[in-house]
N, C-alpha and C positions, 0 to 999 in steps of 0.2 A: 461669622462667615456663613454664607447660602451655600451650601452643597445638594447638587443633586446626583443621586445615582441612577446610572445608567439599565437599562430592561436587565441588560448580561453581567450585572453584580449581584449578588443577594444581599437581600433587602435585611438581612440578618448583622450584613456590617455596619449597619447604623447604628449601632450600639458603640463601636468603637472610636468613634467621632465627639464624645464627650459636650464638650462646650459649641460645638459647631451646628448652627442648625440646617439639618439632612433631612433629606424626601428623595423616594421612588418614583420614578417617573411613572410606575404604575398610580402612586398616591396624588399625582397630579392628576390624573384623570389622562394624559399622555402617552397611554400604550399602545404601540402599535404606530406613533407616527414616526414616518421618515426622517432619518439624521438632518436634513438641511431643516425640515421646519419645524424638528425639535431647538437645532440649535438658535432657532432666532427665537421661540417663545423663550426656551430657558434661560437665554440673555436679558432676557425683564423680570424675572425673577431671582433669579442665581448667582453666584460671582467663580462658581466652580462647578462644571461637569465630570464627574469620576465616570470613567469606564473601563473594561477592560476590551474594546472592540479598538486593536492595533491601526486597522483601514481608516475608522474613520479621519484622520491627518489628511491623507491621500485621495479621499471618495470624497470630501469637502471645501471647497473655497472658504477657510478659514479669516480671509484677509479682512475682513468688515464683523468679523465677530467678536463683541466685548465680552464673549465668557470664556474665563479660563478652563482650559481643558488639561487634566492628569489624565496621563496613560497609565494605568499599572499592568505591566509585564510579569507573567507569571505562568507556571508551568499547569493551571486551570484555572476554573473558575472557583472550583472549592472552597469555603468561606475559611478551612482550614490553612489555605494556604495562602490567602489573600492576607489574612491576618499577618503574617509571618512581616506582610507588606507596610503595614499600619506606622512602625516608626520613621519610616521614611515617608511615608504617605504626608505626615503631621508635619515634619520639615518641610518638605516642597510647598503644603499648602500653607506657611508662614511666611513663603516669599512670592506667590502665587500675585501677579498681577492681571488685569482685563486683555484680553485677546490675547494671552503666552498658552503656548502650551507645554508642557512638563511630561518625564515621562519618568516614572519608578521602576526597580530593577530589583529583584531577589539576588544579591549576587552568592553563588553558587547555585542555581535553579537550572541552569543551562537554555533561560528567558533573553 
C-alpha cells in the first residue's frame, strides 16, 4: 500500500509503517500546497493519506476523491503519542478502501 503522510505528521513515523510504502508530502516535492489540490495529486499516487488535520473531512468536497483518508485523533502531534496509535493505525489501513475515510482513536486520550 501507497501511504502518504500529511505536512502535520512527523515524518519520523514512517518507520512504523513496516512493509507499506510511505512518503512525506514534503518528499514529494508537495509542501505547502493546499488540501483540495494536494488531494487530487495524491490520488495519482497514493491509496492512503494519514493525517492528523481533524478539518480537513469538513474544509473538503471529498465525494470525487479516490484516496483513502485516516484520521488519527490524538491528544498531539508528538511522534510519541502518535505511536501509541500505530496498532490500530495497521488495522483500519487493512480495510482501507478508495475514497472512505477512517478515523483512529487513542481511547483513553480524551481525543
Amino acid at each position: 500500500m501507497r501511504i502518504l503522510l500529511d505536512e502535520c505528521v512527523p515524518r519520523r513515523l514512517k518507520r512504523a509503517f513496516g512493509e507499506h510504502d510511505v512518503w512525506t508530502v514534503s518528499e514529494m516535492g508537495w509542501a505547502g500546497t493546499k488540501d483540495g489540490a494536494l488531494l487530487r495529486i495524491a490520488a495519482d499516487h497514493f491509496d492512503v493519506l494519514l493525517t492528523t488535520d481533524r478539518n480537513l473531512i469538513f474544509q473538503q468536497n471529498l465525494t470525487t476523491v479516490r484516496l483513502g483518508i485516516l484520521v488519527l485523533h490524538a491528544s498531539s502531534n508528538d511522534i510519541a503519542v502518535l505511536q501509541l496509535l500505530m496498532p490500530a493505525v495497521h488495522q483500519a489501513l487493512q480495510q482501507m478502501r478508495a475514497g472512505e475515510v477512517r478515523h483512529v482513536h487513542f481511547v483513553g486520550q480524551g481525543t
